[in-house]
C-alpha positions as CSV (number, residue, x, y, z in Angstrom):
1,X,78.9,105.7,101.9
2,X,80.4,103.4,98.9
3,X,79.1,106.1,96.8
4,X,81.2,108.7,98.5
5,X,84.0,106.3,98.5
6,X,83.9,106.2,94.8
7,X,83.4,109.7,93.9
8,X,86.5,110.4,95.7
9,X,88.5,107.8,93.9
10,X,87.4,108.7,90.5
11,X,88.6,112.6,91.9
12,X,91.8,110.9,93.0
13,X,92.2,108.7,90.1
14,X,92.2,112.3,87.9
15,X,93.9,114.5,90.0
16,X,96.8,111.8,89.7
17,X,96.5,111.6,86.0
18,X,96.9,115.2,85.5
19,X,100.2,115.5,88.4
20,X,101.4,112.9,86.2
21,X,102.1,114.7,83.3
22,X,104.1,117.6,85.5
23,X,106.2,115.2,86.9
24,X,110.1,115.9,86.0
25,X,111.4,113.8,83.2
26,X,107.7,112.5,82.4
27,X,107.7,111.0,78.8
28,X,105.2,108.3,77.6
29,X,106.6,106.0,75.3
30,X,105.6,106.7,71.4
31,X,102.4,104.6,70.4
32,X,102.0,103.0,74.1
33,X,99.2,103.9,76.2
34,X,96.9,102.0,78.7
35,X,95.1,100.3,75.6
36,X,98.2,98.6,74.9
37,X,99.0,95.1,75.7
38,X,101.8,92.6,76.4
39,X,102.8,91.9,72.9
40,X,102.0,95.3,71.4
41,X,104.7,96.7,74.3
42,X,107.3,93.6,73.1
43,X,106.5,94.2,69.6
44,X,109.7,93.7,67.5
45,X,111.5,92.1,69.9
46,X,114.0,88.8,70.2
47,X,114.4,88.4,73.5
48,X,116.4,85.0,72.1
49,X,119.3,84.0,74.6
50,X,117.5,85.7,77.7
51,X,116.1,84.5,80.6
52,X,113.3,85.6,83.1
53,X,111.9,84.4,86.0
54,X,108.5,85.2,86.7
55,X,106.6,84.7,89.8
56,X,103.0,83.9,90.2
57,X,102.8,81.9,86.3
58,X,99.4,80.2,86.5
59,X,96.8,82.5,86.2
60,X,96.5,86.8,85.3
61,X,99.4,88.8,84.6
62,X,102.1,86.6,85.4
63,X,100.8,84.2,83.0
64,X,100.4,86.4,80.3
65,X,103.8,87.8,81.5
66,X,104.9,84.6,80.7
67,X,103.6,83.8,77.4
68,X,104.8,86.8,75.9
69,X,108.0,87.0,76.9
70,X,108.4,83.3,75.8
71,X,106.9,84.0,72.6
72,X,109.3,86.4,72.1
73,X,112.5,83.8,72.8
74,X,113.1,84.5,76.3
75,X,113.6,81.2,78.4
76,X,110.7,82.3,81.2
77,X,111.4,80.1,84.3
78,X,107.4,80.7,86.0
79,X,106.8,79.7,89.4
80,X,103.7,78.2,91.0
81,X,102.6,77.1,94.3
82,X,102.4,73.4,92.9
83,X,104.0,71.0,90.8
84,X,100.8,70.5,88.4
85,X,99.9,73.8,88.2
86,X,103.3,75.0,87.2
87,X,103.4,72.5,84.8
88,X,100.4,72.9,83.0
89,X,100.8,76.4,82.3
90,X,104.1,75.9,80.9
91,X,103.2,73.3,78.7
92,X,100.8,75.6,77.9
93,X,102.9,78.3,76.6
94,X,104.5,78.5,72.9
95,X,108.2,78.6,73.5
96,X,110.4,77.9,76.1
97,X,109.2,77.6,79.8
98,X,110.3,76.5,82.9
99,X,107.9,75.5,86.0
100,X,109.3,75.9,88.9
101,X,107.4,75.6,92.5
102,X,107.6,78.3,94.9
103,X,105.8,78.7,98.0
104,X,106.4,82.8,98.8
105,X,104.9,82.4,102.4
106,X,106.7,79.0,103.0
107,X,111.0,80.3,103.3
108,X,112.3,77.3,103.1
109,X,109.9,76.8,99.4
110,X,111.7,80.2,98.5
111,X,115.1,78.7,99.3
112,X,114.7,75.4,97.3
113,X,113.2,77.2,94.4
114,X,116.0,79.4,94.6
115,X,118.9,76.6,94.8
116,X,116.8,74.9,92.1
117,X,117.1,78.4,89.2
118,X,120.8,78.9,90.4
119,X,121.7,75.0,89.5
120,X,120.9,76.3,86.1
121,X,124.1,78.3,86.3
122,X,122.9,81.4,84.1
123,X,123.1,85.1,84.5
124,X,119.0,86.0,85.0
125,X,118.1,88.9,82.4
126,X,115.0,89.6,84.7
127,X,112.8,88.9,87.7
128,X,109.5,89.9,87.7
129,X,107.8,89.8,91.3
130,X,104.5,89.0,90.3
131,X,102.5,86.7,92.7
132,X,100.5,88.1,94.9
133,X,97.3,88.0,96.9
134,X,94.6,89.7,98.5
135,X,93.0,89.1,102.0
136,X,90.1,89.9,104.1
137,X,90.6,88.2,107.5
138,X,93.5,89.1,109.2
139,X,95.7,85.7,108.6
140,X,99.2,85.0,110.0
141,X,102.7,83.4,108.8
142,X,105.3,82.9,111.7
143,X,103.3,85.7,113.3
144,X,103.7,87.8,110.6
145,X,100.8,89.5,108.8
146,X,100.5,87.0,105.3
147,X,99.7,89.4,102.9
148,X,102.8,91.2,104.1
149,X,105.0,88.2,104.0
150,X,103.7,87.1,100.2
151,X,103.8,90.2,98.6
152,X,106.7,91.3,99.8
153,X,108.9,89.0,102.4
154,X,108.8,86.1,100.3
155,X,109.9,88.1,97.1
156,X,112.6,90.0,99.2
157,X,114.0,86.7,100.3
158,X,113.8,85.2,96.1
159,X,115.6,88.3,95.4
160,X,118.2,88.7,97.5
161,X,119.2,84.9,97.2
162,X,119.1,85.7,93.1
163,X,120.5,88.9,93.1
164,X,124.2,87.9,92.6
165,X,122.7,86.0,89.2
166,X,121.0,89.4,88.4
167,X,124.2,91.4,88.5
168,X,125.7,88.9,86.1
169,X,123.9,89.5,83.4
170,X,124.4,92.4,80.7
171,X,121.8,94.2,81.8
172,X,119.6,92.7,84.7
173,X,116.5,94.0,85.9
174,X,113.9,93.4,88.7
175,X,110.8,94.1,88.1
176,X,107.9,94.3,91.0
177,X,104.6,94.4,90.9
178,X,103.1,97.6,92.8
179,X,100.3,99.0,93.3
180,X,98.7,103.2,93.4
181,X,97.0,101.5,96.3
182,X,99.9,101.8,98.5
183,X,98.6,105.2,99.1
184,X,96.1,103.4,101.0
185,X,98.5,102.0,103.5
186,X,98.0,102.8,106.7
187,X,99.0,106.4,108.5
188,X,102.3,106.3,109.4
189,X,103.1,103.7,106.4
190,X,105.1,100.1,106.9
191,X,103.9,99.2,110.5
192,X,107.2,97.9,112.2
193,X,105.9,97.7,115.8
194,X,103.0,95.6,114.7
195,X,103.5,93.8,111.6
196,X,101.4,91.1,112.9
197,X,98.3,92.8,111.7
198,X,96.7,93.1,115.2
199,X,95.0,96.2,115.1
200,X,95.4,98.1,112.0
201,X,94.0,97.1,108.1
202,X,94.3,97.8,104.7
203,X,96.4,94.9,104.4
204,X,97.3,94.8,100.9
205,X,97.6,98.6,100.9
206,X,100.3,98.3,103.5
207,X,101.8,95.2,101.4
208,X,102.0,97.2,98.1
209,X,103.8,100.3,99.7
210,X,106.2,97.3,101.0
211,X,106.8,96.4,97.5
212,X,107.4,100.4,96.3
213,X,109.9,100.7,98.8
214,X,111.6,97.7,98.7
215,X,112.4,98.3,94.8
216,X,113.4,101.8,95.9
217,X,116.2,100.7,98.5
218,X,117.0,98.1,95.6
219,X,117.4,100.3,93.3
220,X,120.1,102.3,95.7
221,X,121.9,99.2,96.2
222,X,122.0,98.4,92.8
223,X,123.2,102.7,91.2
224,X,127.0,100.9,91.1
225,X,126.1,98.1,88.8
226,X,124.8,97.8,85.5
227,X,121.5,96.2,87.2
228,X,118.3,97.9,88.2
229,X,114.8,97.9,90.2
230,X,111.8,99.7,89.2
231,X,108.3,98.8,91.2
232,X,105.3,98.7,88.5
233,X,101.1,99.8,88.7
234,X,99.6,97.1,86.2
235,X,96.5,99.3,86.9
236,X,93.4,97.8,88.2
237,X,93.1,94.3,86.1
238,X,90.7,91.6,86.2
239,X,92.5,88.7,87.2
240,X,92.3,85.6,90.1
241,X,94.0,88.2,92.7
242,X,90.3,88.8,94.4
243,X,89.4,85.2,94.6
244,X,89.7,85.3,98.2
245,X,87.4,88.1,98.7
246,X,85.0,87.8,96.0
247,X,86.4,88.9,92.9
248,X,85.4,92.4,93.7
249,X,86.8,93.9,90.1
250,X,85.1,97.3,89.1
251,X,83.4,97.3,85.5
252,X,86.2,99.8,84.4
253,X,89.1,96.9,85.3
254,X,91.8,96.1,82.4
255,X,92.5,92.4,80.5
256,X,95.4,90.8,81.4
257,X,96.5,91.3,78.5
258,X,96.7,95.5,79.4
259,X,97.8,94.6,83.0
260,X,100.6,92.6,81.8
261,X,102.0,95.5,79.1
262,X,104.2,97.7,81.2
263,X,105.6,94.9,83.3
264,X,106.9,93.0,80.1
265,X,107.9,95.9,79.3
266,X,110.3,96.9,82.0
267,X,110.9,93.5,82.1
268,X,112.5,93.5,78.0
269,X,112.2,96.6,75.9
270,X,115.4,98.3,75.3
271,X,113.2,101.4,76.0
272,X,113.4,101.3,79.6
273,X,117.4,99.5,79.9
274,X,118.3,103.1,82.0
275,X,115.6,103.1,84.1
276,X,116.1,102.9,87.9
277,X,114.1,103.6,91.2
278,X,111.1,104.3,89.2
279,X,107.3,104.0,89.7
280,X,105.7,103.1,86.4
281,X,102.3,103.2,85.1
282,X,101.1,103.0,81.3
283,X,104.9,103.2,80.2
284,X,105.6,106.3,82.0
285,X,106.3,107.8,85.4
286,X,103.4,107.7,87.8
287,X,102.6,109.4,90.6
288,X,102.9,108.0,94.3
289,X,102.7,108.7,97.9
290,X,105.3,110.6,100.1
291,X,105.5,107.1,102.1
292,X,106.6,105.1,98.9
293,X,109.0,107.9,98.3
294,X,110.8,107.8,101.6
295,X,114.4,106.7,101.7
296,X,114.7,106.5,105.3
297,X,111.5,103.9,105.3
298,X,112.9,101.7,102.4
299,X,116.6,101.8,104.3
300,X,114.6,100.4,107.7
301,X,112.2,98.2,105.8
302,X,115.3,96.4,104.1
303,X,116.8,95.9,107.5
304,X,113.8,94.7,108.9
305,X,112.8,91.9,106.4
306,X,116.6,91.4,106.6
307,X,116.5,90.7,110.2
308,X,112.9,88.5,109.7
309,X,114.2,86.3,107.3
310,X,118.3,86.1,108.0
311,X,117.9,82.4,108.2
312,X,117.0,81.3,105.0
313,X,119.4,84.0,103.6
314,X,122.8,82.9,101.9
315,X,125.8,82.9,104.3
């Protein structure tokens, strides 16, 4: 049966590479591919005077996320779960970072850490939604399904209460990290009648289509400003996200340094300053499901989380 599984995912996996290419307004950016890493994609630049916030800043992508952009002159404000561990890796990182502790499936965490980059009093130039995790047992926060609320509530609630500091900057963009398995998520899509996890799976599936729609219905809030959204596929990278479930990587998964390329680069590169509503993979449009691609789901799913997290939300 895992056999099966995998022939059909390498058939997926080239069926969507070859849609790819036919997909209106498709154009890869010159001399970057999915070889490329974080500092060929930032190549040039001096990102001097800027500053990013980037969750998840102690280990894989957002880490490397990090050191680039830092490197390049950004002030990179990285949050971690813990004081020590935030700290560390900034002091580990050549330029200017920030640690900053941030608990996604812990609200009121979200709110301090919040309160704590506003009393900085600068426009943000970007926010990457990085952190993430991955799951095997079914595991709850305020009855809530926890992949669910760290992949996406906790980063709705950051956002929303730094999205006023977004707007104020020249050009401000969110970045989130997706996934092409949302396709994966279960039928029907974002489970509203039972977003405790009780009796469905494919929970980081259904967390990762959260996140594709979430930057979608962003993106539509955001058409009037000079601000944008755009959800990101790092690709499959070999990083701490499987720790809980056995660091399960395939032999074909990416460095960091790969995984973290088109995320700096939304996150930076002049390159992508009109960009949108998009689904990016490898510097250029990628293909996704009809589910991530519904307006109607990304309209309810923003008034639900709305509705799940109202009281930790500015007044």
């Amino acid at each position: 049966m895992q056999i099966d599984q995998r022939r059909r995912r390498l058939l997926q996996a080239g069926a969507l590479a070859t849609l790819a290419t036919a997909l209106p307004g498709f154009a890869r950016t010159p001399d970057l591919d999915a070889t490329s890493t974080a500092e060929d994609a930032t190549a040039g630049l001096d990102l001097r005077g800027r500053t990013i916030v980037v969750t998840g800043c102690t280990s894989g992508i957002g880490q490397e996320t990090m050191r680039v952009l830092a490197l390049r002159g950004a002030h990179v404000i990285g949050t971690a779960r813990s004081p020590a561990t935030g700290e560390a890796a900034c002091a580990a990182v050549k330029g200017r970072a920030t640690p900053v502790v941030l608990d996604l499936a812990d609200f009121d965490s979200v709110v301090a850490a919040s309160d704590t980059i506003r009393a900085l009093d600068v426009p943000l130039d970007a926010l990457v939604c990085n952190a993430g995790v991955v799951l095997d047992d079914l595991e709850q926060v305020r009855g809530i399904e926890k992949t669910f609320v760290v992949n996406h509530l906790g980063h709705y609630l950051l956002v929303r209460r730094l999205l006023d500091r977004v707007t104020a900057a020249p050009q401000g963009r969110v970045v989130v990290l997706g996934s092409g398995d949302e396709r994966n998520a279960p039928p029907g899509g974002i489970q509203f009648d039972a977003l405790s996890g009780a009796g469905w799976d494919a929970r980081y599936a259904h967390s990762k289509l959260a996140n594709g729609l979430f930057s979608l219905e962003l993106s539509r809030r955001l058409a009037a400003t000079r601000a944008t959204s755009n959800c990101v596929s790092p690709g499959h990278t070999r990083s701490n996200i499987l720790r809980n479930v056995g660091n399960r990587y395939r032999d074909d998964a990416r460095s960091v340094q790969q995984g973290a390329a088109t995320p700096c680069w939304l996150a930076a590169s002049p390159a992508a300053s009109g960009i949108n509503g998009a689904f990016y993979r490898d510097f250029a449009p990628a293909p996704q499901s009809d589910a991530q691609r519904d307006t109607a789901m990304a309209a309810r799913l923003w008034t639900v989380s709305e509705s799940l997290v109202r009281g930790w939300l500015p007044a």
